[in-house]
N, C-alpha and C positions, 0 to 999 in steps of 0.2 A: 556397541550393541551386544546384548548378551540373550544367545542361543543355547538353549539344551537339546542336546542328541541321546534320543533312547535309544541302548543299545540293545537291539534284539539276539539272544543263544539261547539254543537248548543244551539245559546240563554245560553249559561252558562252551561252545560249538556258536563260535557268533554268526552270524548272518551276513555275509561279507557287504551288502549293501548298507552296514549300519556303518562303517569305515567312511563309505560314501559319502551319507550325510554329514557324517563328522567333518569331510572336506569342505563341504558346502558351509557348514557354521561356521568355519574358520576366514572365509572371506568377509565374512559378516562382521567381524569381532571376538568378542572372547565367544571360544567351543566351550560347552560345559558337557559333559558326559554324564548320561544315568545308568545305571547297574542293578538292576533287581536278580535277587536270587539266594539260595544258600552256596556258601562256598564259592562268592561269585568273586576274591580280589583278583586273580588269573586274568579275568578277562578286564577289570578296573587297570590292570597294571597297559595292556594289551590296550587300551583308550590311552595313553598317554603316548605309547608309539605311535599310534597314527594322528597327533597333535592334541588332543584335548590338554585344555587352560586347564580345567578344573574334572575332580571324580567326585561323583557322588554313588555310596553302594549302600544301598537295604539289603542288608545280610543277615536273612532270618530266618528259622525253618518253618515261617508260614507261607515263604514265599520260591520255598521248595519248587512248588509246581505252579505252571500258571493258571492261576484264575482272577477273571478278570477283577473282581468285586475289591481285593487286598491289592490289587496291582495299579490300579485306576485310583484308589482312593491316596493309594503311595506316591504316585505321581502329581495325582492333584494339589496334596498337599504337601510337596517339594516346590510345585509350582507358585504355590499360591508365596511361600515364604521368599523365593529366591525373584520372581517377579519377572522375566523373563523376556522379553520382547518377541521369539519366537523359541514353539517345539517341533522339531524334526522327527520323523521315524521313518524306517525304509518301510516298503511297503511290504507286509504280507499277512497272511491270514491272523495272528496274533494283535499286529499293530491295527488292524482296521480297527479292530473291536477295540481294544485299547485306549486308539485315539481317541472313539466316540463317544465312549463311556466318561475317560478324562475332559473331552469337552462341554459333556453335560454337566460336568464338575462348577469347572472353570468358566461357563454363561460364555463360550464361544462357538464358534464352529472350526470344519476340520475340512482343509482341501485336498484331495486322492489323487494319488498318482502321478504326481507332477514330475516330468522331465525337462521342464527348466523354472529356473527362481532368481529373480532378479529386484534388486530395490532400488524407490523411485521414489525419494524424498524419507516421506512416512510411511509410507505404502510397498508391502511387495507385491510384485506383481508376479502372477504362477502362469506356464502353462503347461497342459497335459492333453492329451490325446482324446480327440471326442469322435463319432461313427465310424466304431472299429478303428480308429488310428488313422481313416482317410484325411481327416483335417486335425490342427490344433486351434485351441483357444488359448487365449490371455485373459485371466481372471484376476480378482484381487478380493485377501479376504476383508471384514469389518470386524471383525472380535479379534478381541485381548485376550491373551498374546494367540498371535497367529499362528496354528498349527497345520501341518503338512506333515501327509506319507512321500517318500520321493523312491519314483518307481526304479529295479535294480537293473545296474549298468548303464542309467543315463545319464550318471555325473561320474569324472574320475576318481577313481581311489587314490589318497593321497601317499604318497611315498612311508614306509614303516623305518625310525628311527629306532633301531632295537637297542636298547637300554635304557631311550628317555624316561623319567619316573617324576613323577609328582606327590604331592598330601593328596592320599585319599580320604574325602570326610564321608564320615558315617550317619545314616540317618536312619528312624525308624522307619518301621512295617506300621499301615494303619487300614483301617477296615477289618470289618468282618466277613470271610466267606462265607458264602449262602450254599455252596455246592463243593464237592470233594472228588479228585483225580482217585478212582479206585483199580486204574491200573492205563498201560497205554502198553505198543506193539509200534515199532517201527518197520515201516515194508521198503525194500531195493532204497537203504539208503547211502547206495554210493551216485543216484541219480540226483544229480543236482542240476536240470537243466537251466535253473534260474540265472545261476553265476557263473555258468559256462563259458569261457572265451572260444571253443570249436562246439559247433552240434552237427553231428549226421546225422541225419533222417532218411529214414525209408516208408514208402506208402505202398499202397495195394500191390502198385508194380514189383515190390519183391519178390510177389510169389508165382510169377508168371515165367517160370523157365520151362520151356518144355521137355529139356533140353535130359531132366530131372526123374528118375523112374521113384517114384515112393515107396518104401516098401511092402509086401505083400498083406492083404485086409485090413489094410484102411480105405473107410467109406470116401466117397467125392469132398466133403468139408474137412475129414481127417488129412486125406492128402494136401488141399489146398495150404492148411496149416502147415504139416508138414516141410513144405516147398516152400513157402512165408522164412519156418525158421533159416532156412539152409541161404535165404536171402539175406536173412538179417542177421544172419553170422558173417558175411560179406563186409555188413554195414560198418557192424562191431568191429571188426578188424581193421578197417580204415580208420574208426573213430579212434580208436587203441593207438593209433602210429603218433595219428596225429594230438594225442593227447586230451582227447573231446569226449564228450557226452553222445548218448544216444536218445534221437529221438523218433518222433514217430508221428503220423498223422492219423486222424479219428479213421478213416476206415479200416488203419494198419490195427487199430487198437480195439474199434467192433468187429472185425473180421477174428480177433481171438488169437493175433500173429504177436501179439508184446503187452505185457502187463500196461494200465492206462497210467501209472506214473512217469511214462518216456512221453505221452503227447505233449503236443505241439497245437498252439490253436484258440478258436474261441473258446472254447469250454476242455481247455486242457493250460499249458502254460504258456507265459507269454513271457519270451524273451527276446534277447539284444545283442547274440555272438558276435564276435569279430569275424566269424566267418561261420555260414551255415550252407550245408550242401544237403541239396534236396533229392532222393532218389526214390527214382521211379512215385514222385508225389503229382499229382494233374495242377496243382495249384487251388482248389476250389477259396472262396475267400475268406470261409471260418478256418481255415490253414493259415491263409495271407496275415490274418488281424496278429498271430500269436507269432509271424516273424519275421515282418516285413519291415520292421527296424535294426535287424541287424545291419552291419556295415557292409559284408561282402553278401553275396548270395551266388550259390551256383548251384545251377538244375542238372539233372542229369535224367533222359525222358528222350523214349523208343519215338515219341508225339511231336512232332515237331510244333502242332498247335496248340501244346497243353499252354494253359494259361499261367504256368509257372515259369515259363520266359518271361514274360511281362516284367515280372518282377526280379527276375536274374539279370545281373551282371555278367556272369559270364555261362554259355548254355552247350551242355553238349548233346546233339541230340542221337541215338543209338542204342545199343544193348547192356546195361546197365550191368547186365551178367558178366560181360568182358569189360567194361570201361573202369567199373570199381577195383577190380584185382588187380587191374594194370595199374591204376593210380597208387594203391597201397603199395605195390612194388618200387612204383617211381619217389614214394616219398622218404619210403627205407633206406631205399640209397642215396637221399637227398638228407635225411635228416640222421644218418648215417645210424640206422639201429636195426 
């Protein structure tokens, strides 16, 4: 069976989810690895440590920046010559549009977000999370070659063999763009809560110390803020130990207490730590949908009846002011730093 995995990077910065699916193709049969970009063999060579059979790179300075129109028509017709039985992409804002555009291509459809894939004769069979992640479904698509985003951290990453190398073949850039990148800005890009193996969060409850004088002429909102921060320096400081990401829940992030690139949520990001500690967050369920598949979870909440035990493993319930500083303590000396 022969699968192609698109590798998704910006500027050579891969998407550790695309490693992912490179795992998943490999159970299948032969991995085949795509590459688009200028200056992309870095990350072609970088596909063969984590298994791929085959490279293929478009290395052109039209495909410098992504747009979809030269990137979709490049895929397409890779696809169309190499025939394909399945295309993999992890999921994220670039590959949705990607896939879709490639599928209108190739007279198929595109299945979203699948956290498992499995084959059943001729047929794969996908499933991925449907009402907010309360249930899964089992799908299967009908179009040639069957294509799938496979959502990040729900398959493993397979071991990096550094030095494995391969032929990489080279192919053309095709299409014309209809629009031009006339600049971009990157914002807090050391947050990556997507592929984080630790996330601490903190919600409204950070800013409830009383304990906290603000200082002098700031209004009632400025203070709150204020007090917000000196919580969520708390947070950061445990996340820091323990080697994790910071996150945040929507009222932490309309309340004006952390830029909204750290949420957590329906309408912020949705991930799959290995462990995520909730502080001072109530649980509400647009919180739950965005991280209620991680593996551990542990609340920390003054509420004995916040609704975020529910979904914790383990709960501690008390002043989040004293229980965080003690934990980062305890970890210091447990993970000896």
């Amino acid at each position: 069976m022969k699968t192609l995995v698109y590798i998704d990077h910006f500027k050579g910065a891969v998407q550790p989810s695309s490693w992912e699916a490179l795992g998943v193709a490999k159970k299948f049969g032969n991995a085949i690895a795509v590459v688009f970009g200028e200056n992309a063999n870095d990350v072609a060579k970088s596909a063969f440590e984590y298994g791929a059979d085959e490279v293929y790179v478009a290395d052109d300075s039209s495909l410098k920046d992504y747009l979809p129109e030269t990137y979709a028509s490049t895929l397409s017709a890779l696809a169309s010559t190499l025939n394909p039985n399945l295309i993999l992409f992890p999921t994220t804002a670039r590959t949705r549009e990607l896939a879709a555009m490639s599928a209108v291509d190739l007279n198929t459809n595109v299945m979203t977000d699948l956290t498992g894939l499995e084959v059943n004769g001729d047929s794969f069979i996908a499933t991925r999370p449907i009402y907010e992640s309360k249930l899964f479904e089992k799908v299967n698509s009908v179009g040639k070659p069957v294509m799938a985003t496979l959502r990040g951290r729900a398959f493993p990453k397979p071991n990096q063999e550094v030095g494995k190398s391969g032929t990489i073949n080279k192919v053309d850039a095709k299409g014309e763009a209809k629009s031009t990148v006339e600049g971009y800005s990157a914002s807090e890009s050391a947050v990556n809560l997507g592929d984080a193996s630790i996330i601490v969060s903190g919600g409204r409850g950070v800013s409830n110390n009383p304990s906290l004088t603000p200082p002098a002429g700031l209004d009632e909102k400025q203070a709150e803020i204020w007090r917000a921060q000196q919580g969520f320096a708390l947070v950061t400081d445990l996340a820091k130990v323990l080697g994790g990401a910071v996150g945040a829940s929507r009222a932490a992030v309309d309340g004006g207490y952390i830029p909204y690139s750290h949420q957590v949520g329906q309408t912020g990001k949705v991930v799959a730590p290995d462990l995520y500690i909730a502080n001072g967050i109530s649980g509400a369920i647009q919180h739950l949908v965005g991280m209620r598949n991680a593996k551990v979870i542990v609340a920390i909440n003054k509420d004995a009846d916040a609704p975020i035990f529910k979904a914790a493993r383990f709960g501690v319930v008390g002043d989040l002011f004293e229980i965080v500083p003690a934990l980062t303590e305890a970890f210091k000396k447990k993970l000896g730093k």
